[in-house]
PQR file of N, CA, C, O and H, with PARSE charges and radii, in Angstrom:
ATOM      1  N   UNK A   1     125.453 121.988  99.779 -0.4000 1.5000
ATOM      2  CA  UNK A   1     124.908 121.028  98.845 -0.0000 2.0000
ATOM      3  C   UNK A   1     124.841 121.673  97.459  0.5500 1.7000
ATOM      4  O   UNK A   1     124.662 122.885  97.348 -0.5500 1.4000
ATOM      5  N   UNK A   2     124.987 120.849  96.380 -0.4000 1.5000
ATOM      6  CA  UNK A   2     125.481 121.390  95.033 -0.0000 2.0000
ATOM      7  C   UNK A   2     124.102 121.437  94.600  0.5500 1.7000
ATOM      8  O   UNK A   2     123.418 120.500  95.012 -0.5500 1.4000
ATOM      9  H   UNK A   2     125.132 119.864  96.471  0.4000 1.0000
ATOM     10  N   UNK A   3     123.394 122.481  93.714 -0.4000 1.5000
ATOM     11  CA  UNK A   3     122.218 122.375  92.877 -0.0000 2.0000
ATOM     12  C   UNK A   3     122.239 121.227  92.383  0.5500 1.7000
ATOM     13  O   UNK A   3     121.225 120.726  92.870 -0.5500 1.4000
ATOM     14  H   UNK A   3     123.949 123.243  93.380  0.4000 1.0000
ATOM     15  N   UNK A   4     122.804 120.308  91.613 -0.4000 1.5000
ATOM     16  CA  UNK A   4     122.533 119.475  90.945 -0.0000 2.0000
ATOM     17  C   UNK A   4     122.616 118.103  92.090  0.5500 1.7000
ATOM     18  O   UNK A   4     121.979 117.242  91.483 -0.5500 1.4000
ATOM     19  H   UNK A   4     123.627 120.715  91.218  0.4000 1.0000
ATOM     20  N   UNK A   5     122.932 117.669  93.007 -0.4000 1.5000
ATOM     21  CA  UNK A   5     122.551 117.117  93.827 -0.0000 2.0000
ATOM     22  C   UNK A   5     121.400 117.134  94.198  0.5500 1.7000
ATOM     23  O   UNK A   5     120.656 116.241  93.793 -0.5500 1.4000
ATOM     24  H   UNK A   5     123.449 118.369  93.500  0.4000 1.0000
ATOM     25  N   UNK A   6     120.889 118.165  95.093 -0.4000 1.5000
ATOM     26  CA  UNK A   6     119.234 119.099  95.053 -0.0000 2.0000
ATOM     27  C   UNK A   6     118.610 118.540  94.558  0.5500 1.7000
ATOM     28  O   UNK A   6     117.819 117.729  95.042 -0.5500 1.4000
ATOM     29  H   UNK A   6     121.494 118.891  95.422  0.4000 1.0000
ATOM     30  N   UNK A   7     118.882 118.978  92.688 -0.4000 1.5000
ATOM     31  CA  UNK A   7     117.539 118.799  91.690 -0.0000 2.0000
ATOM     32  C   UNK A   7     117.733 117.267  91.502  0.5500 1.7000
ATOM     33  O   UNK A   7     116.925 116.874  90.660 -0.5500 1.4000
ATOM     34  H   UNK A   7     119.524 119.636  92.296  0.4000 1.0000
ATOM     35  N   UNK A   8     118.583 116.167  92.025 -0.4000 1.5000
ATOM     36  CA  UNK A   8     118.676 114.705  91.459 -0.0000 2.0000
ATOM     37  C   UNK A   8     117.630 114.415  92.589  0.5500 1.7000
ATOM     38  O   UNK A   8     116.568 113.910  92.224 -0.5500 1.4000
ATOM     39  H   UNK A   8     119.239 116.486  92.708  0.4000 1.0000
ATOM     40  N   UNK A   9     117.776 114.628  93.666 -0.4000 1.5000
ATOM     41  CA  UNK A   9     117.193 113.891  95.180 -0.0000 2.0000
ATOM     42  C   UNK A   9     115.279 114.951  94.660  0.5500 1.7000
ATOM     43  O   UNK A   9     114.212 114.376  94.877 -0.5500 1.4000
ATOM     44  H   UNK A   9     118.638 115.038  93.963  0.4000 1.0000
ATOM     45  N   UNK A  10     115.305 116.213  94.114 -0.4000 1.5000
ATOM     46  CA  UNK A  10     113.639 116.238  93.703 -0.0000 2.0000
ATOM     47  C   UNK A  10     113.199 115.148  92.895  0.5500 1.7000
ATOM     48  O   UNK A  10     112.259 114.358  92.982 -0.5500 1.4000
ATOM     49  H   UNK A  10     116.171 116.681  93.939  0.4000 1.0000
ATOM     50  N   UNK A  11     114.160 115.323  92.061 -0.4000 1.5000
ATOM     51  CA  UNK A  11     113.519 114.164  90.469 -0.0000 2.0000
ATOM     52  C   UNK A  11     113.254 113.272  91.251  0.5500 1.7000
ATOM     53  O   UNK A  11     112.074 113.274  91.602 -0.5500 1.4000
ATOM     54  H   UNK A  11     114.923 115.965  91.990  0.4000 1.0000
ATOM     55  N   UNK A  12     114.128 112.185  91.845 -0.4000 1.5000
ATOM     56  CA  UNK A  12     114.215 111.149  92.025 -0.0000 2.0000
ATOM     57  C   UNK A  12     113.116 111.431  93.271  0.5500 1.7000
ATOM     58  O   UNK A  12     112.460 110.429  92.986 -0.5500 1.4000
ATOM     59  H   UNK A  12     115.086 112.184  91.560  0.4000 1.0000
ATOM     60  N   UNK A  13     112.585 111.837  94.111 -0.4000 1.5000
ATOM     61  CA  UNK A  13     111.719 111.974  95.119 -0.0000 2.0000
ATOM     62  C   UNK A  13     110.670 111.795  94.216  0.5500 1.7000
ATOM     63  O   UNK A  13     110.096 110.709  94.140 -0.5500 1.4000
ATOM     64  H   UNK A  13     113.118 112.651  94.342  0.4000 1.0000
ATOM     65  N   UNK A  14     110.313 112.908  93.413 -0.4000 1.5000
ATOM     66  CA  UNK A  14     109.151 113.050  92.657 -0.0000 2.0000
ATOM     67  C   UNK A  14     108.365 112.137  91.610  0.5500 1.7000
ATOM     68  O   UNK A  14     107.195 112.310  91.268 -0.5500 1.4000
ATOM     69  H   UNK A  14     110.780 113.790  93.476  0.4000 1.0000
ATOM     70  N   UNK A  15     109.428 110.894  91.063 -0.4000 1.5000
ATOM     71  CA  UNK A  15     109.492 110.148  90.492 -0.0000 2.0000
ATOM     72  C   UNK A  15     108.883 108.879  91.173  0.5500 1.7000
ATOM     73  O   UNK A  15     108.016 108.122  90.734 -0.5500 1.4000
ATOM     74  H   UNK A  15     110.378 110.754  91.341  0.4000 1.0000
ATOM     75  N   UNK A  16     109.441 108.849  92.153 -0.4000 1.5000
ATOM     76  CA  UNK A  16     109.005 107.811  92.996 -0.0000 2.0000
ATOM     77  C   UNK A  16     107.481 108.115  93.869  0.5500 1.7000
ATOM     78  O   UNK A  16     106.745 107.194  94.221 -0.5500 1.4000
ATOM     79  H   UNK A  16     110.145 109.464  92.509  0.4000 1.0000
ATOM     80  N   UNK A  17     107.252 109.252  94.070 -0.4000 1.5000
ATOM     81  CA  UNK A  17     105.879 109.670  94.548 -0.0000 2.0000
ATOM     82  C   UNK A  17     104.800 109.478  93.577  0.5500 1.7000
ATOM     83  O   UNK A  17     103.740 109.056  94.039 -0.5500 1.4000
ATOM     84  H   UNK A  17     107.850 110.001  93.784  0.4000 1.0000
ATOM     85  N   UNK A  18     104.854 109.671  92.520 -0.4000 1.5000
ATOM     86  CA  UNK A  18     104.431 108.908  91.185 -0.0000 2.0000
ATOM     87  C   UNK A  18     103.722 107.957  91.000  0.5500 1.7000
ATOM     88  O   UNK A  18     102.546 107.819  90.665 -0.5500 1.4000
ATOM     89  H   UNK A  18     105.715 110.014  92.144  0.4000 1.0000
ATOM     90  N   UNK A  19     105.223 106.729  91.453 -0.4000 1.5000
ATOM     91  CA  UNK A  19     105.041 105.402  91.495 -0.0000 2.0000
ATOM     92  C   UNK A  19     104.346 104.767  92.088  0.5500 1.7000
ATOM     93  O   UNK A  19     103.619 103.820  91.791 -0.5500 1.4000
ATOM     94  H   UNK A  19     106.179 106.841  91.725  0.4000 1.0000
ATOM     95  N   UNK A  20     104.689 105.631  93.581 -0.4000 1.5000
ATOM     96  CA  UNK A  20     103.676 104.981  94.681 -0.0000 2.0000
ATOM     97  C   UNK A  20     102.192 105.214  94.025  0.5500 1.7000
ATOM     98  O   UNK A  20     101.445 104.316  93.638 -0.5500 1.4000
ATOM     99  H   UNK A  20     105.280 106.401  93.822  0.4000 1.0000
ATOM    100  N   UNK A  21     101.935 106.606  93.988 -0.4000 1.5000
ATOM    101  CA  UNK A  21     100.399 106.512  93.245 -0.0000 2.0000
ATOM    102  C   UNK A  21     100.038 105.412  92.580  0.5500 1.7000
ATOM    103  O   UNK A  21      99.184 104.582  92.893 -0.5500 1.4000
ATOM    104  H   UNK A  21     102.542 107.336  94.303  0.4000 1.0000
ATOM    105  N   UNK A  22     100.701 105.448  91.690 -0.4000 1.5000
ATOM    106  CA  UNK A  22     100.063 103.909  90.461 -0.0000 2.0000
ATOM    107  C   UNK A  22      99.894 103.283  91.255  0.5500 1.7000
ATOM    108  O   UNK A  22      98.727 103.016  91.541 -0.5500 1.4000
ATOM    109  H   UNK A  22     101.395 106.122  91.435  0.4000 1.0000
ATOM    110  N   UNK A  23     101.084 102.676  92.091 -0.4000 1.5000
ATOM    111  CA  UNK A  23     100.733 101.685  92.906 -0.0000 2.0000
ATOM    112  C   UNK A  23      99.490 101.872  93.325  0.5500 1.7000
ATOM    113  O   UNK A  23      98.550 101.529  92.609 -0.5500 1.4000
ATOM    114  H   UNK A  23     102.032 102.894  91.859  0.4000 1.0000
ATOM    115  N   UNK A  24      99.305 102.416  94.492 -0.4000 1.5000
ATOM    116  CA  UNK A  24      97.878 102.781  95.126 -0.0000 2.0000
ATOM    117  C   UNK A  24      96.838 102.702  94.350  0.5500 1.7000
ATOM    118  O   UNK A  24      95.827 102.267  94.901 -0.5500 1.4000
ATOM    119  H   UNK A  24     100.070 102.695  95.074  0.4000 1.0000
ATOM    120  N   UNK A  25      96.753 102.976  93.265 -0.4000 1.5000
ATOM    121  CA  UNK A  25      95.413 102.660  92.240 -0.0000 2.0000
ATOM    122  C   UNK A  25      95.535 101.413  91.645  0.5500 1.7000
ATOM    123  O   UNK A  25      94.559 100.682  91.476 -0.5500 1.4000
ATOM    124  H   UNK A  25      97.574 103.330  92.816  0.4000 1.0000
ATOM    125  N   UNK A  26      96.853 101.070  91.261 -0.4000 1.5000
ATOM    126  CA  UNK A  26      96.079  99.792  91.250 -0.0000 2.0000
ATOM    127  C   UNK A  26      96.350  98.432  92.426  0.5500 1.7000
ATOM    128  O   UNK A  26      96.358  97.234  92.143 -0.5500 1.4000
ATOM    129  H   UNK A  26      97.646 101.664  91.398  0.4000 1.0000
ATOM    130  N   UNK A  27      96.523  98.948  93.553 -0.4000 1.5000
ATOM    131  CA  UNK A  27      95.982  97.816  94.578 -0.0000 2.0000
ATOM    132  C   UNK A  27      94.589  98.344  95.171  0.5500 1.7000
ATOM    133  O   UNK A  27      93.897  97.538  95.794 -0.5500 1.4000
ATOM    134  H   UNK A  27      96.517  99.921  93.783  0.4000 1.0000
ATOM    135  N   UNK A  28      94.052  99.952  94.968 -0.4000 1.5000
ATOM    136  CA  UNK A  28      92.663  99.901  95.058 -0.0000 2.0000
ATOM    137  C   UNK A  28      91.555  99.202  93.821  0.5500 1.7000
ATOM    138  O   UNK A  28      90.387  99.191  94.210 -0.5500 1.4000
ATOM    139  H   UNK A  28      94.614 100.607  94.462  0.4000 1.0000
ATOM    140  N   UNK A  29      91.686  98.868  92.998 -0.4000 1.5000
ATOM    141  CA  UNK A  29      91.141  98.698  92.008 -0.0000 2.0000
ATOM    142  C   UNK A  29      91.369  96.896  91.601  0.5500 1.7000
ATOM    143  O   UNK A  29      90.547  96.286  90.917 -0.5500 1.4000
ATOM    144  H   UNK A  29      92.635  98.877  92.682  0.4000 1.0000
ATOM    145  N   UNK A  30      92.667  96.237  92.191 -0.4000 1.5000
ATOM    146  CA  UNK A  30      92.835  95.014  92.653 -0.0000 2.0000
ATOM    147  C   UNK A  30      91.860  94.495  93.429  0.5500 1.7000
ATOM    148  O   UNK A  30      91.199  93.483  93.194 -0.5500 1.4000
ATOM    149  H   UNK A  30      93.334  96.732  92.747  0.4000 1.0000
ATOM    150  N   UNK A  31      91.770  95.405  94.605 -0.4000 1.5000
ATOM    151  CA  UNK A  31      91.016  95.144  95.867 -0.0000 2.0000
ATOM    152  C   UNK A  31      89.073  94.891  95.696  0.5500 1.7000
ATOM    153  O   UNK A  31      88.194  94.645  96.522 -0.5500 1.4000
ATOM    154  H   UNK A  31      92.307  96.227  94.795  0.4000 1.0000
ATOM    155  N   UNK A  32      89.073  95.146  93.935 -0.4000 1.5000
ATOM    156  CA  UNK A  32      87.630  95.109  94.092 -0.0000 2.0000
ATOM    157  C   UNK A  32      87.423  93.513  93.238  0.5500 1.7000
ATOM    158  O   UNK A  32      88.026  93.112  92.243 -0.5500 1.4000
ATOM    159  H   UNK A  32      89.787  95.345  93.264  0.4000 1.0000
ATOM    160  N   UNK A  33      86.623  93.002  93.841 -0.4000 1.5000
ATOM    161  CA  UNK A  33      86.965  91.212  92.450 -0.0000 2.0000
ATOM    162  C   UNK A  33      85.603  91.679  91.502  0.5500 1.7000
ATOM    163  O   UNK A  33      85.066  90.728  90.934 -0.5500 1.4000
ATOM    164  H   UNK A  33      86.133  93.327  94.649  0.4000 1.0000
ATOM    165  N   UNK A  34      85.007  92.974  91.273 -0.4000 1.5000
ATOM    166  CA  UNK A  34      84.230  92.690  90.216 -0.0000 2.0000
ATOM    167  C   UNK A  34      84.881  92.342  88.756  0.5500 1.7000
ATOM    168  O   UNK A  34      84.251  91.997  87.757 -0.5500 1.4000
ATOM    169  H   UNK A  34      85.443  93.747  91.734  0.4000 1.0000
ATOM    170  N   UNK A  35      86.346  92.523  88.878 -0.4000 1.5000
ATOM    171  CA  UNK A  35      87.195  92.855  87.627 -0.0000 2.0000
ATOM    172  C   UNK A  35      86.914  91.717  86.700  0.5500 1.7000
ATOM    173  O   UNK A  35      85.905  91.094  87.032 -0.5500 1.4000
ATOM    174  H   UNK A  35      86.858  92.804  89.690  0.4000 1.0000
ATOM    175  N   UNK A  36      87.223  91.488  86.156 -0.4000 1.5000
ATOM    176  CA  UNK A  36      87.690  90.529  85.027 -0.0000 2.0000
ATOM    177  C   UNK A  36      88.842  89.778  84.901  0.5500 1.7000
ATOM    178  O   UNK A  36      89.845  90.418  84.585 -0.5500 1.4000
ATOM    179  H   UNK A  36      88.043  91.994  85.887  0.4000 1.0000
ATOM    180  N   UNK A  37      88.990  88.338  85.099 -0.4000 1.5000
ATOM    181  CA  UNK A  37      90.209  87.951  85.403 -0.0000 2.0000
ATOM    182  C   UNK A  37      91.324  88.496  84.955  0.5500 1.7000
ATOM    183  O   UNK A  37      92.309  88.824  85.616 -0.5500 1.4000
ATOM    184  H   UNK A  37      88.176  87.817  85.356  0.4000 1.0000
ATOM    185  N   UNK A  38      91.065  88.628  83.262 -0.4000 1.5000
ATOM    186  CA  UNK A  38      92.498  89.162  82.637 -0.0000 2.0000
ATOM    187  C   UNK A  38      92.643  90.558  82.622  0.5500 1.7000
ATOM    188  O   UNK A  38      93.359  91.187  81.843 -0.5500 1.4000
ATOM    189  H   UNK A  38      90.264  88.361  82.725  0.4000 1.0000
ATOM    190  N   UNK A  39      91.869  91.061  83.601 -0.4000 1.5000
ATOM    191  CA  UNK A  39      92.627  92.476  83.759 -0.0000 2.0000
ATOM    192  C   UNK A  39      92.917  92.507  84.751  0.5500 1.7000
ATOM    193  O   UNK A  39      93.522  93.530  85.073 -0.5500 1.4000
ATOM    194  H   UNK A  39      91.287  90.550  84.234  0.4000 1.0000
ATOM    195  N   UNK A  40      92.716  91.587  85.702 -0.4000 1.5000
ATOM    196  CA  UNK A  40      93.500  91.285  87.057 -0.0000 2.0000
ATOM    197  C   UNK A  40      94.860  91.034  87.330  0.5500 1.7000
ATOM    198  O   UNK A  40      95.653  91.500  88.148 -0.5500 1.4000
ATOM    199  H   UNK A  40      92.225  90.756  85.441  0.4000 1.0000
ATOM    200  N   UNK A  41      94.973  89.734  85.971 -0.4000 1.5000
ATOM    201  CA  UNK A  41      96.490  89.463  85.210 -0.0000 2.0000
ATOM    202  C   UNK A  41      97.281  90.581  84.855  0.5500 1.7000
ATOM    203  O   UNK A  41      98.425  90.693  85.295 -0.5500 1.4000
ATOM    204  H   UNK A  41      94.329  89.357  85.306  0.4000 1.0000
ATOM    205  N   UNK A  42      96.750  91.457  84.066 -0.4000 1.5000
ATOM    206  CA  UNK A  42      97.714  92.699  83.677 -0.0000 2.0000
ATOM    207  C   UNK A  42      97.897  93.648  84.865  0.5500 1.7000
ATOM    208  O   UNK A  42      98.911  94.319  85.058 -0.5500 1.4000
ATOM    209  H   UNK A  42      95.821  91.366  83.708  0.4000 1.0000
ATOM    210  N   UNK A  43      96.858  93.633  85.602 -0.4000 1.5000
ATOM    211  CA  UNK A  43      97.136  94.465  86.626 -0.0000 2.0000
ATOM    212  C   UNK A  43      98.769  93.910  87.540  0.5500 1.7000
ATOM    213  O   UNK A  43      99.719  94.580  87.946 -0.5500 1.4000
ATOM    214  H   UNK A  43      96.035  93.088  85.444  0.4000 1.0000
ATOM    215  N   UNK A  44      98.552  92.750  87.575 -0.4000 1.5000
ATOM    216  CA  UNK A  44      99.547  92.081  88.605 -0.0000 2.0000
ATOM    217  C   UNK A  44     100.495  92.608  87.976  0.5500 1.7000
ATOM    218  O   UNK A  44     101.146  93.471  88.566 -0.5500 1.4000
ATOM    219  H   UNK A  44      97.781  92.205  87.245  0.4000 1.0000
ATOM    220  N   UNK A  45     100.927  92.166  86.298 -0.4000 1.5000
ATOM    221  CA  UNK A  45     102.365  92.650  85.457 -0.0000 2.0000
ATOM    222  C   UNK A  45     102.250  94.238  85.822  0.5500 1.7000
ATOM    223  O   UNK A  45     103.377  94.730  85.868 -0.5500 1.4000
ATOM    224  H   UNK A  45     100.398  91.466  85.819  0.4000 1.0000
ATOM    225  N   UNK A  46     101.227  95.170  86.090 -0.4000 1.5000
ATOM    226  CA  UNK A  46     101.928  96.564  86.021 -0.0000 2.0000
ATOM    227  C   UNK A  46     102.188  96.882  87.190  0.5500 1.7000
ATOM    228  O   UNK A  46     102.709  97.993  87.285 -0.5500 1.4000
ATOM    229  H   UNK A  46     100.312  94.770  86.053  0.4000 1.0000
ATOM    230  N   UNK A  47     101.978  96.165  88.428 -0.4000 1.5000
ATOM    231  CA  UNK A  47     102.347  96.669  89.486 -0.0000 2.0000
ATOM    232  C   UNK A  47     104.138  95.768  89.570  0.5500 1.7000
ATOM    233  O   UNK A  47     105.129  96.233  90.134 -0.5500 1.4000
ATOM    234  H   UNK A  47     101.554  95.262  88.351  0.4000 1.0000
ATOM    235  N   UNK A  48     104.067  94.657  88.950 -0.4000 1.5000
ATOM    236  CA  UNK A  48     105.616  94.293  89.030 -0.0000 2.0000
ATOM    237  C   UNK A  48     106.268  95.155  88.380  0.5500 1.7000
ATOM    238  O   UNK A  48     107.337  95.555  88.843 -0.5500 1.4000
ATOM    239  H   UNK A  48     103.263  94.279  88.492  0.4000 1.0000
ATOM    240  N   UNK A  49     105.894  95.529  87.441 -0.4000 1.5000
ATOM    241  CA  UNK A  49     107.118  96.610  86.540 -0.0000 2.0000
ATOM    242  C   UNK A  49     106.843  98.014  87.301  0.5500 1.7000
ATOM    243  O   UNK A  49     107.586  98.985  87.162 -0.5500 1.4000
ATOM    244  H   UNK A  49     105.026  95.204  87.065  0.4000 1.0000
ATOM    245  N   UNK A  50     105.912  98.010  87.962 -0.4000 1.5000
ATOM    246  CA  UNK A  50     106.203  99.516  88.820 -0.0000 2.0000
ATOM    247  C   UNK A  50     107.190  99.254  89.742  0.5500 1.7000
ATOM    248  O   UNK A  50     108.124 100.046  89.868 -0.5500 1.4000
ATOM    249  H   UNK A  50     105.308  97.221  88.075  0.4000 1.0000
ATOM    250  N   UNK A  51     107.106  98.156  90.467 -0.4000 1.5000
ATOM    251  CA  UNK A  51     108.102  97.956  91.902 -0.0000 2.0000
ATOM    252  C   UNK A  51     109.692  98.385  91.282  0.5500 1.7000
ATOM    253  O   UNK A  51     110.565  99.146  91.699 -0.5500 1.4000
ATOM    254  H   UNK A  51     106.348  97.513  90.364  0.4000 1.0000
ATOM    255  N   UNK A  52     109.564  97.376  89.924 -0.4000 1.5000
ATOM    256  CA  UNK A  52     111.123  97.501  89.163 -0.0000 2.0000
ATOM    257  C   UNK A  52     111.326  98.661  88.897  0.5500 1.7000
ATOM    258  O   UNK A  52     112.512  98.943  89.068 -0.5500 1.4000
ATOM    259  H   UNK A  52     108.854  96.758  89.585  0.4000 1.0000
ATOM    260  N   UNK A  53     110.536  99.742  88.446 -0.4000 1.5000
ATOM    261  CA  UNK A  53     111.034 100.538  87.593 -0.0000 2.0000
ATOM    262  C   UNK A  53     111.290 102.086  88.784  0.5500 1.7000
ATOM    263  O   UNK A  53     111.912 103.134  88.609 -0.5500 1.4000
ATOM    264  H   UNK A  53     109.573  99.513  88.307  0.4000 1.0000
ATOM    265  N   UNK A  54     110.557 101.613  89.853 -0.4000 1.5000
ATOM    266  CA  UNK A  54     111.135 102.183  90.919 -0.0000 2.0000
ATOM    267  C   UNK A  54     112.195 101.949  91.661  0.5500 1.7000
ATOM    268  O   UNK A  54     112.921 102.861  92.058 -0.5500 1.4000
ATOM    269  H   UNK A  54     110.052 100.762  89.996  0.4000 1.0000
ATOM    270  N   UNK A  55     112.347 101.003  91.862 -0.4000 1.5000
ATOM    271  CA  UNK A  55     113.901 100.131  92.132 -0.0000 2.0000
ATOM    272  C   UNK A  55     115.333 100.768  91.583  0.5500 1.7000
ATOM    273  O   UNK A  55     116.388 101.168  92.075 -0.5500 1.4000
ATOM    274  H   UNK A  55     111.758 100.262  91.540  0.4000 1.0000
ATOM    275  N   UNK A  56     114.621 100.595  90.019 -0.4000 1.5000
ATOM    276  CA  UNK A  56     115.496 101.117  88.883 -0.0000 2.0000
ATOM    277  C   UNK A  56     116.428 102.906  89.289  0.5500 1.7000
ATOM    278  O   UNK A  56     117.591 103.269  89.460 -0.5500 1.4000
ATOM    279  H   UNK A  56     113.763 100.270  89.620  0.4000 1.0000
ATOM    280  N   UNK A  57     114.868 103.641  89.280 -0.4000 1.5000
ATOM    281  CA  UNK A  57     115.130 104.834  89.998 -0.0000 2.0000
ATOM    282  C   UNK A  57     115.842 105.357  90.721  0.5500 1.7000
ATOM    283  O   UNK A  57     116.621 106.286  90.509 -0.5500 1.4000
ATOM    284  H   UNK A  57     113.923 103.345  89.141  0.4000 1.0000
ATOM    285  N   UNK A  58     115.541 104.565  92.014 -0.4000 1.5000
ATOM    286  CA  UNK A  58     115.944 104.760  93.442 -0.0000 2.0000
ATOM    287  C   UNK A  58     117.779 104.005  93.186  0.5500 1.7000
ATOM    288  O   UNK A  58     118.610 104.267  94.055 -0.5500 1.4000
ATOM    289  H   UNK A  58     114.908 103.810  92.186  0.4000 1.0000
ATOM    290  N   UNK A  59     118.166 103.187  92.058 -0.4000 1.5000
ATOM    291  CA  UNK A  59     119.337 102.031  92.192 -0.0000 2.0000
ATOM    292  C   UNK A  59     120.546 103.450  91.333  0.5500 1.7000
ATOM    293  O   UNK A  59     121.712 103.724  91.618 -0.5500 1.4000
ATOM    294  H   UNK A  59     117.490 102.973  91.352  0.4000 1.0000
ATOM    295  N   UNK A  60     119.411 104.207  90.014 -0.4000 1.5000
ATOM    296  CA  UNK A  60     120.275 104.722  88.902 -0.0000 2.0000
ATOM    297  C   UNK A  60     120.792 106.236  90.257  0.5500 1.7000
ATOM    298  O   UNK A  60     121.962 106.592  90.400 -0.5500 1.4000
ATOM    299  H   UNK A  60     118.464 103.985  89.782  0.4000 1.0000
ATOM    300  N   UNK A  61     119.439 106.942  91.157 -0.4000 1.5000
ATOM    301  CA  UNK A  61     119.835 108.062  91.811 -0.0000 2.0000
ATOM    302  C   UNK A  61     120.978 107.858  92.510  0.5500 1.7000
ATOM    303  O   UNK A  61     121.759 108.808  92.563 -0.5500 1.4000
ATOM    304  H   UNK A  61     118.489 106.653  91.041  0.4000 1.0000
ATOM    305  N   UNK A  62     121.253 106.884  93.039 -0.4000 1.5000
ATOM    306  CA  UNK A  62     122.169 106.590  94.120 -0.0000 2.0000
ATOM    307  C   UNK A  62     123.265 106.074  93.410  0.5500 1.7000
ATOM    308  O   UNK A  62     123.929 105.847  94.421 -0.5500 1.4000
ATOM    309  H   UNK A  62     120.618 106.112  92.996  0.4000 1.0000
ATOM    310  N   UNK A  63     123.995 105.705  92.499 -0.4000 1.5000
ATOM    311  CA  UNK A  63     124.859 105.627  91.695 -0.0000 2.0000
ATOM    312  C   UNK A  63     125.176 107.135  90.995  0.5500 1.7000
ATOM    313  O   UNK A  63     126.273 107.691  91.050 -0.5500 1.4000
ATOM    314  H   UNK A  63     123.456 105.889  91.677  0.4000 1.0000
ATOM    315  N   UNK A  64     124.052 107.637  90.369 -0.4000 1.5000
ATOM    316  CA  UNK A  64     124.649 109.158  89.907 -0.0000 2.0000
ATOM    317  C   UNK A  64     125.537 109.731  90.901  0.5500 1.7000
ATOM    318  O   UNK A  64     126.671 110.135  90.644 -0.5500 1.4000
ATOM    319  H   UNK A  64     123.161 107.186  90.324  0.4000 1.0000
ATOM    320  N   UNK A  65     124.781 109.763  92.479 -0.4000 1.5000
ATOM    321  CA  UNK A  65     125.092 110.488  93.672 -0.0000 2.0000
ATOM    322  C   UNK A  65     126.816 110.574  94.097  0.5500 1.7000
ATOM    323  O   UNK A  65     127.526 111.535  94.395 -0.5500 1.4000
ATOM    324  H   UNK A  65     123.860 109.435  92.688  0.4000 1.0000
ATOM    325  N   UNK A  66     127.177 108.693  93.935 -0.4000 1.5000
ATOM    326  CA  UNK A  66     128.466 107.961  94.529 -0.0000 2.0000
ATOM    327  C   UNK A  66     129.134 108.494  93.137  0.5500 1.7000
ATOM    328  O   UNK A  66     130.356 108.542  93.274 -0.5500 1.4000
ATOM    329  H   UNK A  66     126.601 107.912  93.692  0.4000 1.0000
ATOM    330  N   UNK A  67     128.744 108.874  91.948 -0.4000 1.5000
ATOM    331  CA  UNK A  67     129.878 109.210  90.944 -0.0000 2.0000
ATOM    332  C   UNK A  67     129.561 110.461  91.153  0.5500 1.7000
ATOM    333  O   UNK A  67     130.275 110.774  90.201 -0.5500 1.4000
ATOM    334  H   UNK A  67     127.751 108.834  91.837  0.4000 1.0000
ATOM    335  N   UNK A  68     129.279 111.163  91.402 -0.4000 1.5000
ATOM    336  CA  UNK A  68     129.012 112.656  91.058 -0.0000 2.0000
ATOM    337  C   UNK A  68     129.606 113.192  92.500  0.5500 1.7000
ATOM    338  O   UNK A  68     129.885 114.389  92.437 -0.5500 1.4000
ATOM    339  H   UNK A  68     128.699 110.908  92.176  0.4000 1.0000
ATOM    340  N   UNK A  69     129.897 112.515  93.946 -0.4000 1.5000
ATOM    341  CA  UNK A  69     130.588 113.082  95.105 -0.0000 2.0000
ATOM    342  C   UNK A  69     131.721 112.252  94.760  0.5500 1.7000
ATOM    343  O   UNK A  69     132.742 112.285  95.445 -0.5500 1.4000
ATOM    344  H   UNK A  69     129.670 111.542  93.997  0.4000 1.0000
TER
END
């Protein structure tokens, strides 16, 4: 396995371990209704742009991978 293969599959691991966190905080912090509606609202938009921007991640690693073998 080539170093730079290696260090794409850490990034991209590490990147996404990340994500999940956010996630996790904010579906714990979802999970409480003392919130305030409209930060409930924004909450919803940052967990959609987390799903995407992990997507994104996981879509750009695996394309580097298929051009780079």
């Amino acid at each position: 396995m080539n170093l730079f293969i290696a260090g794409l599959i850490l990034d991209t691991t590490g990147k996404i371990f990340i994500g999940l966190a956010v996630l996790m905080v904010h579906h714990n912090i979802f999970k409480e209704h003392r919130i305030e509606r409209h930060v409930l609202r924004a909450l919803r938009k940052e967990w959609t742009l987390s799903i995407l921007g992990i997507s994104l991640i996981i879509i750009g690693a695996v394309m580097q991978l298929v051009f780079h073998l």
